[in-house]
PALOMI-754699 format. One record per residue (C-alpha): residue number from 1; x, y, z; chain. Coordinates in nm, 2 decimals, padded with zeros to 4 digits. Layout:
BEGIN
@n: NUM	east: X	north: Y	up: Z	chain: A
...
***
This chain:
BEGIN
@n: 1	east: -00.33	north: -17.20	up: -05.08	chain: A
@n: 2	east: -00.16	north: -16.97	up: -04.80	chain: A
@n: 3	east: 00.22	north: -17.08	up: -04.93	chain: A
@n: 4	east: 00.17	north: -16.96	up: -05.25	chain: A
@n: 5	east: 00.01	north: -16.62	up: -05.09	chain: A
@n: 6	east: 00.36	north: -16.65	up: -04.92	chain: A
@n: 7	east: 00.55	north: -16.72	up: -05.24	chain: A
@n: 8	east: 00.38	north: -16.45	up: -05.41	chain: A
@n: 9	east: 00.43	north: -16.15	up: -05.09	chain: A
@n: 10	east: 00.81	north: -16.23	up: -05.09	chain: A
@n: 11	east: 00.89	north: -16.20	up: -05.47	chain: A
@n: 12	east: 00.73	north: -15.87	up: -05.46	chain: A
@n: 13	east: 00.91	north: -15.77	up: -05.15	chain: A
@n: 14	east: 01.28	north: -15.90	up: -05.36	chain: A
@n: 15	east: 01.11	north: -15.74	up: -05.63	chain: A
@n: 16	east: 01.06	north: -15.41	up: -05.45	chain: A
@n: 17	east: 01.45	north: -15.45	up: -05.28	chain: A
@n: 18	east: 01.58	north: -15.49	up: -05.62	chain: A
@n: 19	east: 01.45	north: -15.18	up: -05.76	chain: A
@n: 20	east: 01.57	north: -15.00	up: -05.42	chain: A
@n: 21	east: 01.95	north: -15.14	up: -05.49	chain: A
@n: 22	east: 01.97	north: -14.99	up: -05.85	chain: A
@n: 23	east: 01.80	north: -14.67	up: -05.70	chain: A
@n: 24	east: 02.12	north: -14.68	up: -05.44	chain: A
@n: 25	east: 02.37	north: -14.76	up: -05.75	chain: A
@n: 26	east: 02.24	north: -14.47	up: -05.95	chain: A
@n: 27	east: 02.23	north: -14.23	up: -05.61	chain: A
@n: 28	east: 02.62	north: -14.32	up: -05.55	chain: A
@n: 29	east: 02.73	north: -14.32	up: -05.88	chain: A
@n: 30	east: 02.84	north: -14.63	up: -05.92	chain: A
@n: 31	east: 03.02	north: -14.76	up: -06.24	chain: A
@n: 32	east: 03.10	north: -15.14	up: -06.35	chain: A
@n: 33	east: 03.36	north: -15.27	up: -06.11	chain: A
@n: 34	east: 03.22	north: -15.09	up: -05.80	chain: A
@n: 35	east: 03.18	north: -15.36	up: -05.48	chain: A
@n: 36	east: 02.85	north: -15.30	up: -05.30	chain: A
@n: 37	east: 02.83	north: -15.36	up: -04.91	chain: A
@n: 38	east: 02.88	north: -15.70	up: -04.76	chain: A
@n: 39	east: 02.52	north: -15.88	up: -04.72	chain: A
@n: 40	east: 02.53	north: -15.86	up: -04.37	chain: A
@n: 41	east: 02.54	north: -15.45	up: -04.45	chain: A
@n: 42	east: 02.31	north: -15.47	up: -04.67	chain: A
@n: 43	east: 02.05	north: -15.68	up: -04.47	chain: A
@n: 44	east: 02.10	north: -15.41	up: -04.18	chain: A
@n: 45	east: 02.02	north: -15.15	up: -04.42	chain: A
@n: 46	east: 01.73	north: -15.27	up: -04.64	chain: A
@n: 47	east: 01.58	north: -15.46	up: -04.30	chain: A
@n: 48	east: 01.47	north: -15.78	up: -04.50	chain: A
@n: 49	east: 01.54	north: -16.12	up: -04.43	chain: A
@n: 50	east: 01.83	north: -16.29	up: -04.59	chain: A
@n: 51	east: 01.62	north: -16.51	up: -04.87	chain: A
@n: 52	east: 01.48	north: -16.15	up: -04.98	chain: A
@n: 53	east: 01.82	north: -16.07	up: -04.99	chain: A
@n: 54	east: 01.99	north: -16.32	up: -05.20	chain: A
@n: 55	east: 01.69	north: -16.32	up: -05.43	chain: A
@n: 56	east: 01.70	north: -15.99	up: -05.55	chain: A
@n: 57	east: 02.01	north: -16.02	up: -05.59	chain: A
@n: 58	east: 01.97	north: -16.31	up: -05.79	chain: A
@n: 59	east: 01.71	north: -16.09	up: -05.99	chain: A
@n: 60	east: 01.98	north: -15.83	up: -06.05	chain: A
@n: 61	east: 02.18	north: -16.07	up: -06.17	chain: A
@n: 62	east: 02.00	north: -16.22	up: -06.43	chain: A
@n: 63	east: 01.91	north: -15.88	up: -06.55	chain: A
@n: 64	east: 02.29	north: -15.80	up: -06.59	chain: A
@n: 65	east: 02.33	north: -15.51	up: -06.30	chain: A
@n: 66	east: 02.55	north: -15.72	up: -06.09	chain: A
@n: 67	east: 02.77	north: -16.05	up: -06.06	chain: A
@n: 68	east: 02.79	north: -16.22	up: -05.75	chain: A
@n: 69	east: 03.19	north: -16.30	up: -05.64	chain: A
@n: 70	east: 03.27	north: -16.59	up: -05.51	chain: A
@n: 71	east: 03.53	north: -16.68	up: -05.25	chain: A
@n: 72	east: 03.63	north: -16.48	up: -05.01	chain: A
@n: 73	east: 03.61	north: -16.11	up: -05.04	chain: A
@n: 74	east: 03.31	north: -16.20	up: -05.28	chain: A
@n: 75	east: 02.96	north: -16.07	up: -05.30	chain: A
@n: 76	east: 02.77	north: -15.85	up: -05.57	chain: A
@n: 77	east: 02.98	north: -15.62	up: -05.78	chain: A
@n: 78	east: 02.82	north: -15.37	up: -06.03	chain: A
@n: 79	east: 02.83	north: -15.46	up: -06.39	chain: A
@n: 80	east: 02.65	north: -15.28	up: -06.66	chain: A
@n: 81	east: 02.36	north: -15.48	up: -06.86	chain: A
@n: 82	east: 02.48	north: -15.57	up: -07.19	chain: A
@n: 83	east: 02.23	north: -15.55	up: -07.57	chain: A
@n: 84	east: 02.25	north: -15.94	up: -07.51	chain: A
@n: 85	east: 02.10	north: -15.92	up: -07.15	chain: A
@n: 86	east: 01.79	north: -15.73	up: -07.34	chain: A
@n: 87	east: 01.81	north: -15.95	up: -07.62	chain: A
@n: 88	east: 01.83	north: -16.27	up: -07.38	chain: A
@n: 89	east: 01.46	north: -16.18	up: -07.20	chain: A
@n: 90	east: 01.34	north: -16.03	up: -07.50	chain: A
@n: 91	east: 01.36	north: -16.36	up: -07.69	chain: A
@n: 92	east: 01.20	north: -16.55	up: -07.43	chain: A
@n: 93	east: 00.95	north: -16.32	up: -07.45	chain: A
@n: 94	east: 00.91	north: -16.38	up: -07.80	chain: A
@n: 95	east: 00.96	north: -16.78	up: -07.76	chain: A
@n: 96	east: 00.61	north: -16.74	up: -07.58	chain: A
@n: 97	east: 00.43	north: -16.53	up: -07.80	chain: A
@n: 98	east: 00.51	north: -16.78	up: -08.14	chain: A
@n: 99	east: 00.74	north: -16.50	up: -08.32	chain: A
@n: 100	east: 00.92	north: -16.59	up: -08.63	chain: A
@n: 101	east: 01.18	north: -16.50	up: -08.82	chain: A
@n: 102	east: 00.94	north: -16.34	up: -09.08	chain: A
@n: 103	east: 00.82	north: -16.11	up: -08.81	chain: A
@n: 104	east: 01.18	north: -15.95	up: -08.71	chain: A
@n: 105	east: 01.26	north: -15.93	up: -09.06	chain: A
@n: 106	east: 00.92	north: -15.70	up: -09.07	chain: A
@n: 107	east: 01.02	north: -15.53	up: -08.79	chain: A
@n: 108	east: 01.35	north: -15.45	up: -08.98	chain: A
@n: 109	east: 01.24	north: -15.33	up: -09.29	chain: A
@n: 110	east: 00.96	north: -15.10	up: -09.04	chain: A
@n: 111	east: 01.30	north: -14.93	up: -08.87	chain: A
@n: 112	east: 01.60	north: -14.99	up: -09.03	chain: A
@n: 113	east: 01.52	north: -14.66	up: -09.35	chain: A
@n: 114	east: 01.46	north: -14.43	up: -09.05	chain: A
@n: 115	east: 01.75	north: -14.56	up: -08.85	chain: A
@n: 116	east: 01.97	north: -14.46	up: -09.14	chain: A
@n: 117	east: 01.79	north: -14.11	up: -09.18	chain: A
@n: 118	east: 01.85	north: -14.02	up: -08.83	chain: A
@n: 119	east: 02.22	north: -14.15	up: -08.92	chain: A
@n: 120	east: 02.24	north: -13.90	up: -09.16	chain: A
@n: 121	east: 02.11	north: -13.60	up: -08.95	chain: A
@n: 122	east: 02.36	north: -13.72	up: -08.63	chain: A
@n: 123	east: 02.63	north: -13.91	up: -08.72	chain: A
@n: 124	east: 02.98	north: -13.80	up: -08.56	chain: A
@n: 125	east: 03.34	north: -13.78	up: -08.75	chain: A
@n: 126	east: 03.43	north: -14.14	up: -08.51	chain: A
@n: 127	east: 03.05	north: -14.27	up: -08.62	chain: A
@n: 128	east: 03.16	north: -14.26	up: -09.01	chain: A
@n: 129	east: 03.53	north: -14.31	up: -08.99	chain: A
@n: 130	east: 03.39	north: -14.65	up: -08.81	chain: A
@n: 131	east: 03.15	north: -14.72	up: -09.07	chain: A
@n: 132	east: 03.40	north: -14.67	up: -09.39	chain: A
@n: 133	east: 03.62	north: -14.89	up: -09.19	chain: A
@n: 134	east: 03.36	north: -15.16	up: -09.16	chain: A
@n: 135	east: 03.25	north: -15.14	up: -09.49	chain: A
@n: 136	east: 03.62	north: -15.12	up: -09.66	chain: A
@n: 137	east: 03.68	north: -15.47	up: -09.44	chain: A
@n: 138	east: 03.33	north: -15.57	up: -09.59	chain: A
@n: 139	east: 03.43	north: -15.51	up: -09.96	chain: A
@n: 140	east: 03.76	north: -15.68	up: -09.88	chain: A
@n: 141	east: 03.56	north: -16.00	up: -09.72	chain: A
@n: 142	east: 03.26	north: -16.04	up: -10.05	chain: A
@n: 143	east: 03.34	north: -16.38	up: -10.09	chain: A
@n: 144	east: 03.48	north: -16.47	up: -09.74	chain: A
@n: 145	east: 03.32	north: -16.64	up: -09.46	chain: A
@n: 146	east: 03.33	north: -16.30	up: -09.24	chain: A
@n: 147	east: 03.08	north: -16.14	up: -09.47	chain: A
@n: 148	east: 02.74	north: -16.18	up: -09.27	chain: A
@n: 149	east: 02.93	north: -16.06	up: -08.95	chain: A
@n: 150	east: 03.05	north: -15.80	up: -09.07	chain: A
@n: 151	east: 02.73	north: -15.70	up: -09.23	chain: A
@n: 152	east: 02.59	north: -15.72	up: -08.90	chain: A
@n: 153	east: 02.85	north: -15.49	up: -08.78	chain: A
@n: 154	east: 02.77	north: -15.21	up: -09.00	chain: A
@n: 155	east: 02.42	north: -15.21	up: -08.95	chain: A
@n: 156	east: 02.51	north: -15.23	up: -08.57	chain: A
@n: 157	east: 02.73	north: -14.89	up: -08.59	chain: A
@n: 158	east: 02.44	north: -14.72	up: -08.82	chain: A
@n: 159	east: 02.19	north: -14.79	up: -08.50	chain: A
@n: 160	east: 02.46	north: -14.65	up: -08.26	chain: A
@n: 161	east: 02.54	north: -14.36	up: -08.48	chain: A
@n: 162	east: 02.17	north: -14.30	up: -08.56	chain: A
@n: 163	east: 02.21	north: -14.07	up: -08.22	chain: A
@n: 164	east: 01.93	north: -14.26	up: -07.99	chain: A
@n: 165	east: 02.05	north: -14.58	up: -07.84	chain: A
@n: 166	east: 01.72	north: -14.73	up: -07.85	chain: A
@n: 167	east: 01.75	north: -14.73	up: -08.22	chain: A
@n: 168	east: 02.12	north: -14.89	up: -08.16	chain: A
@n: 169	east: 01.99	north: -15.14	up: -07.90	chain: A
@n: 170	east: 01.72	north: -15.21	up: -08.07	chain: A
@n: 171	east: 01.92	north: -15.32	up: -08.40	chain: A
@n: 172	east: 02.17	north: -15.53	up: -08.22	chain: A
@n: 173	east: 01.96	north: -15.71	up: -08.04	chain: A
@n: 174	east: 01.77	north: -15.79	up: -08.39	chain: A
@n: 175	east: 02.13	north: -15.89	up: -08.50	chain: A
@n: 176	east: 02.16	north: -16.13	up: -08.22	chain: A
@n: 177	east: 01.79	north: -16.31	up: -08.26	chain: A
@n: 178	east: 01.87	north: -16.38	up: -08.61	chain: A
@n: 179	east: 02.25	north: -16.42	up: -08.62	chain: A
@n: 180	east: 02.17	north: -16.86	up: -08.60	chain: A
@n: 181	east: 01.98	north: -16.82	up: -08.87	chain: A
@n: 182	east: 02.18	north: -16.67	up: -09.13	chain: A
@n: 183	east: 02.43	north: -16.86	up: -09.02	chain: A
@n: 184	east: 02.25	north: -17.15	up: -09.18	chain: A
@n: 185	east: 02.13	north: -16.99	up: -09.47	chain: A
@n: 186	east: 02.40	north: -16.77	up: -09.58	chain: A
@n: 187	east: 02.46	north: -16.50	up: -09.94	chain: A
@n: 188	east: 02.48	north: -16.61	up: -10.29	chain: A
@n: 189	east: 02.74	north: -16.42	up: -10.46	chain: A
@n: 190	east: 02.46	north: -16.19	up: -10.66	chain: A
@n: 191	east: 02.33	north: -16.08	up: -10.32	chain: A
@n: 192	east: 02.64	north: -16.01	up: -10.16	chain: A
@n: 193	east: 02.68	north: -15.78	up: -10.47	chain: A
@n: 194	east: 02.37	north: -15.63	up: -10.41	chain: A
@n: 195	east: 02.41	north: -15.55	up: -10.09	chain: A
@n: 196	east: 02.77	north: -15.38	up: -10.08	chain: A
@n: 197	east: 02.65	north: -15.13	up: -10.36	chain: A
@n: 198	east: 02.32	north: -15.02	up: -10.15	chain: A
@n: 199	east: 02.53	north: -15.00	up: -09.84	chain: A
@n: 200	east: 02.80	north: -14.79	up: -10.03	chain: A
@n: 201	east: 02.47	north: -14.57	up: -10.13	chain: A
@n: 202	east: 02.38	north: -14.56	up: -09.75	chain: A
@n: 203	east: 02.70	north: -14.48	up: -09.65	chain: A
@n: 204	east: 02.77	north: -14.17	up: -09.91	chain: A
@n: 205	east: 02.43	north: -14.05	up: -09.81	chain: A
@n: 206	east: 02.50	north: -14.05	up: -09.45	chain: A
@n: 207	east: 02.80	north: -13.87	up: -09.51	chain: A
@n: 208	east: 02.69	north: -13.59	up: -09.69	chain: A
@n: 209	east: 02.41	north: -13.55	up: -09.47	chain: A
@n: 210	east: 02.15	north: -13.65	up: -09.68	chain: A
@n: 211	east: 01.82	north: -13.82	up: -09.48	chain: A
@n: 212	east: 01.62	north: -13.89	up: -09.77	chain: A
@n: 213	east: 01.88	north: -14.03	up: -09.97	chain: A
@n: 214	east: 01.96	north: -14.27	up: -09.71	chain: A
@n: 215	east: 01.64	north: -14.36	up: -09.59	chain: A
@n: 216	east: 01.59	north: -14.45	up: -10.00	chain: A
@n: 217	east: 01.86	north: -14.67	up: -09.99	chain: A
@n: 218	east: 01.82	north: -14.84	up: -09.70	chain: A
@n: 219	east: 01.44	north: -14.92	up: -09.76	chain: A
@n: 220	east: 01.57	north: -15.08	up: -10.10	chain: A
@n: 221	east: 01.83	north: -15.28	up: -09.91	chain: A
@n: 222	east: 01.61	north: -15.42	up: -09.62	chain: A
@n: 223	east: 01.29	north: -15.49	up: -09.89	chain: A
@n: 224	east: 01.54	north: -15.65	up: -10.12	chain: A
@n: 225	east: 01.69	north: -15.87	up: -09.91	chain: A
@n: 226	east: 01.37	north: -15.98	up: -09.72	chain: A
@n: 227	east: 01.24	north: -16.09	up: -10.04	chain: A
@n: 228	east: 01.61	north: -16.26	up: -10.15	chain: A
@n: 229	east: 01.58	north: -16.48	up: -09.83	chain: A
@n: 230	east: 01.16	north: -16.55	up: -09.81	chain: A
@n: 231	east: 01.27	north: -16.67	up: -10.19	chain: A
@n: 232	east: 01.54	north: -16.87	up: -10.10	chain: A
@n: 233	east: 01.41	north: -17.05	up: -09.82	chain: A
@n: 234	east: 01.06	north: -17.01	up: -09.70	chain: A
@n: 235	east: 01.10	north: -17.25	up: -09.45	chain: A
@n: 236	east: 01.33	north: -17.07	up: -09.30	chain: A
@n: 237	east: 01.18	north: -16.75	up: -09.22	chain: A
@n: 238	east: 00.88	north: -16.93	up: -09.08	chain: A
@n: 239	east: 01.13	north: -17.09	up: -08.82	chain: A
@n: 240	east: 00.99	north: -16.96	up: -08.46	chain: A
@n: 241	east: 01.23	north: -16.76	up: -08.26	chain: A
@n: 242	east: 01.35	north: -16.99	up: -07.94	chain: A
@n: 243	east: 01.49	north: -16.83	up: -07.62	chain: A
@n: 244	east: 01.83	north: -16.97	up: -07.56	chain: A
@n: 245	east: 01.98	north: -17.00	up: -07.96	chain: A
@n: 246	east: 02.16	north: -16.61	up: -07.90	chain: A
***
């Protein structure tokens, strides 16, 4: 029983070292690119043994705050942890808990109206110059093979532009979990239709500043095409999400 007392006291201990590296990134300023000390610095500093060490660096990694170099002149470099680090752990989370597609699309409909509300309220002059963009390249792709990407892209900029990146991480990541599954099921015609006109309705609204009107709109969208794709193919939004398929 004593080793895995062991195994337990040293991934708390890289655990520990791991929060006291980003601590040190965030005290120097550091910025994606920055090269932290050799490990022969860092084991003088931290005083931990070298597995400690290269484990929580290993940890750091995973979790997108570094890359480890190779070659020489290598060692851990500060990156900056990308929506599909979050959305990476956050589906394996998911894989164990029996989540389906059903469930994000709930979670969707739950946020998305507000989302688009707060757009209203915050959104910059770059936010909806972006968003006309994306939807004029949207109208211009109805019947094209880019349509569900860049439907995903507009949705994407409304999180951003909704002024709290949690709501913009939040709806990427969503993006992400079920991009392999409408990849496989896909728009008829009808509700590409559909969905451009509520979007244009979004869009005006979010523009002139009007919450309600957008929330309205978007509530419509989300409901609508929930129900266009539990009619379509039931089977599909009871597929479970599985960690690995972002």
């Amino acid at each position: 029983m004593q080793p895995k007392v062991d195994d337990a006291k040293k991934t708390k201990r890289a655990l520990t070292l791991a929060q006291d590296i980003v601590r040190d990134i965030e005290a120097g300023a550091h910025v994606a690119g920055d090269r932290l000390p050799r490990e022969d610095e860092m084991l003088a500093r931290y005083e931990v043994a070298r597995a400690t060490l290269r484990e929580a660096l290993r940890f750091l990694e995973l979790q997108g705050v570094i890359h480890l170099q190779l070659g020489r002149g290598g060692g851990p470099v500060v990156a900056r942890p990308q929506t599909g680090d979050f959305a990476s752990s956050f589906s394996l989370i998911l894989h164990f808990m029996e989540a389906d597609l059903r469930g994000l699309l709930e979670l969707r409909e739950a946020i998305a109206p507000d989302v688009a509300a707060y757009a209203a309220q915050r959104a910059t002059t770059a936010d909806l110059s972006a968003l006309a963009d994306c939807l004029n390249e949207l109208e211009h792709n109805a019947a094209g093979s880019r349509f569900e990407e860049l439907n995903r892209r507009f949705h994407d900029m409304l999180g951003w532009a909704s002024g709290n990146p949690l709501f913009g991480l939040l709806t990427s990541t969503m993006h992400l979990l079920t991009r392999e599954f409408s990849r496989s099921l896909g728009y008829s015609a009808q509700e590409r239709a559909v969905q451009l006109r509520f979007l244009r309705h979004v869009l005006e609204a979010v523009r002139t500043g009007d919450a309600v009107a957008a929330r309205h709109a978007m509530a419509r969208l989300v409901a609508g095409s929930a129900t266009y794709l539990a009619e379509r193919s039931p089977e599909l939004v009871s597929q479970k999400v599985r960690w690995g398929q972002i």
